[in-house]
VEXPAGU-784249 format. One record per atom (N, C-alpha, C, O): residue in three letters; x, y, z. Coordinates in steps of 0.2 Angstrom, whole numbers, plus 5000, padded with zeros to 4 digits. Each point is the difference from the previous one (the first is absolute). Example, Ala and Ser with C-alpha at 12.3 -4.5 7.8 and 13.67 -1.06 7.14 Angstrom:
2
ALA506649725039/ALA499650065000/ALA500450065000/ALA500549995003/SER499350064993/SER500450065001/SER499650055003/SER500350065001/
end
This chain:
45
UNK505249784970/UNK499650055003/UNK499349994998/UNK499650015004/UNK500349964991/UNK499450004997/UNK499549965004/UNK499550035002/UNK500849885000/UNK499849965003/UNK499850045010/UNK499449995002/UNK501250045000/UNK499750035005/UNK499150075002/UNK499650025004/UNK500649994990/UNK499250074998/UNK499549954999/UNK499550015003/UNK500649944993/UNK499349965001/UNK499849965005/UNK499449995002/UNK501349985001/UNK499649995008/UNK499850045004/UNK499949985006/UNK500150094993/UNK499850045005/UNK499350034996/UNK499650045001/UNK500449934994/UNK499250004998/UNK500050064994/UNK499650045000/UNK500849974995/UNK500350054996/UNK499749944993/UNK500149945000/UNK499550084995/UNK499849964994/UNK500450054994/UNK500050065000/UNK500449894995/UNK500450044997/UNK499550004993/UNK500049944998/UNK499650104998/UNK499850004994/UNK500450024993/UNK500550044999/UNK499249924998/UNK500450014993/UNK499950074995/UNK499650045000/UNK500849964996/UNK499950054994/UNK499350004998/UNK499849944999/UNK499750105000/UNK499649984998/UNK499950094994/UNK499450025000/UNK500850004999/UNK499950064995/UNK500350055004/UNK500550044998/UNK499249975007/UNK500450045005/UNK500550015003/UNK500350065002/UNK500049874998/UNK500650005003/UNK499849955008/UNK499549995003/UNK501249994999/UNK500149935005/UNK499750045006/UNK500150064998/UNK499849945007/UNK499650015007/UNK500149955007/UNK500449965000/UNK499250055005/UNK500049945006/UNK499350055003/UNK499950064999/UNK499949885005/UNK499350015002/UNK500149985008/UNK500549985002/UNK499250035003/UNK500049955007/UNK499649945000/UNK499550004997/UNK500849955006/UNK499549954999/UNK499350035007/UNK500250035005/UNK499249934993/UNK499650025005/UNK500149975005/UNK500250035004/UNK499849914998/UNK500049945004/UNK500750005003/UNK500249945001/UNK500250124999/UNK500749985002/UNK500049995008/UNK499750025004/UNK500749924996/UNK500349975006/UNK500150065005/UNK500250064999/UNK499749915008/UNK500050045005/UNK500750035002/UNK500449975001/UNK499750104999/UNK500850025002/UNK500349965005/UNK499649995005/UNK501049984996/UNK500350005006/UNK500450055003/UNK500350044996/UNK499949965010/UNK500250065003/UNK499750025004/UNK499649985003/UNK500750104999/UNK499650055003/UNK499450034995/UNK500050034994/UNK499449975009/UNK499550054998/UNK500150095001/UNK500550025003/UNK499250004995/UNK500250084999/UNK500250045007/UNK500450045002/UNK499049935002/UNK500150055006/UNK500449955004/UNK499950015006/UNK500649954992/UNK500449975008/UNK500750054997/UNK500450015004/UNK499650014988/UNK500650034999/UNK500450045005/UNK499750055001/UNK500849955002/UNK500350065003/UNK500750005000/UNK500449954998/UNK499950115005/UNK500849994999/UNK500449945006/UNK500649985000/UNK499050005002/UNK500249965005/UNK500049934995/UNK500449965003/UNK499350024993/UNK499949934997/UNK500450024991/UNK500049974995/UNK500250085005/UNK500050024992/UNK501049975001/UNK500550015004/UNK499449934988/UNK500649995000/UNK500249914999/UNK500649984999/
end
């Protein structure tokens, strides 16, 4: 699971006093797929 979040641009940070986290990477790769507005029930599936 881990390996999947980070290619979609998910950075996992360490304990640091606070406690472990995850960040977005800025530069994440382009989504593939549908874009938000092509969604419909016609395509969903």
């Amino acid at each position: 699971m881990r390996a999947a979040l980070e290619t979609a641009g998910v950075i996992f940070i360490a304990e640091s006093g606070e406690g472990p986290g995850v960040r977005l990477r800025k530069d994440r790769p382009a989504a593939e797929g549908l874009k938000l507005d092509e969604l419909s029930a016609e395509n969903d599936g």
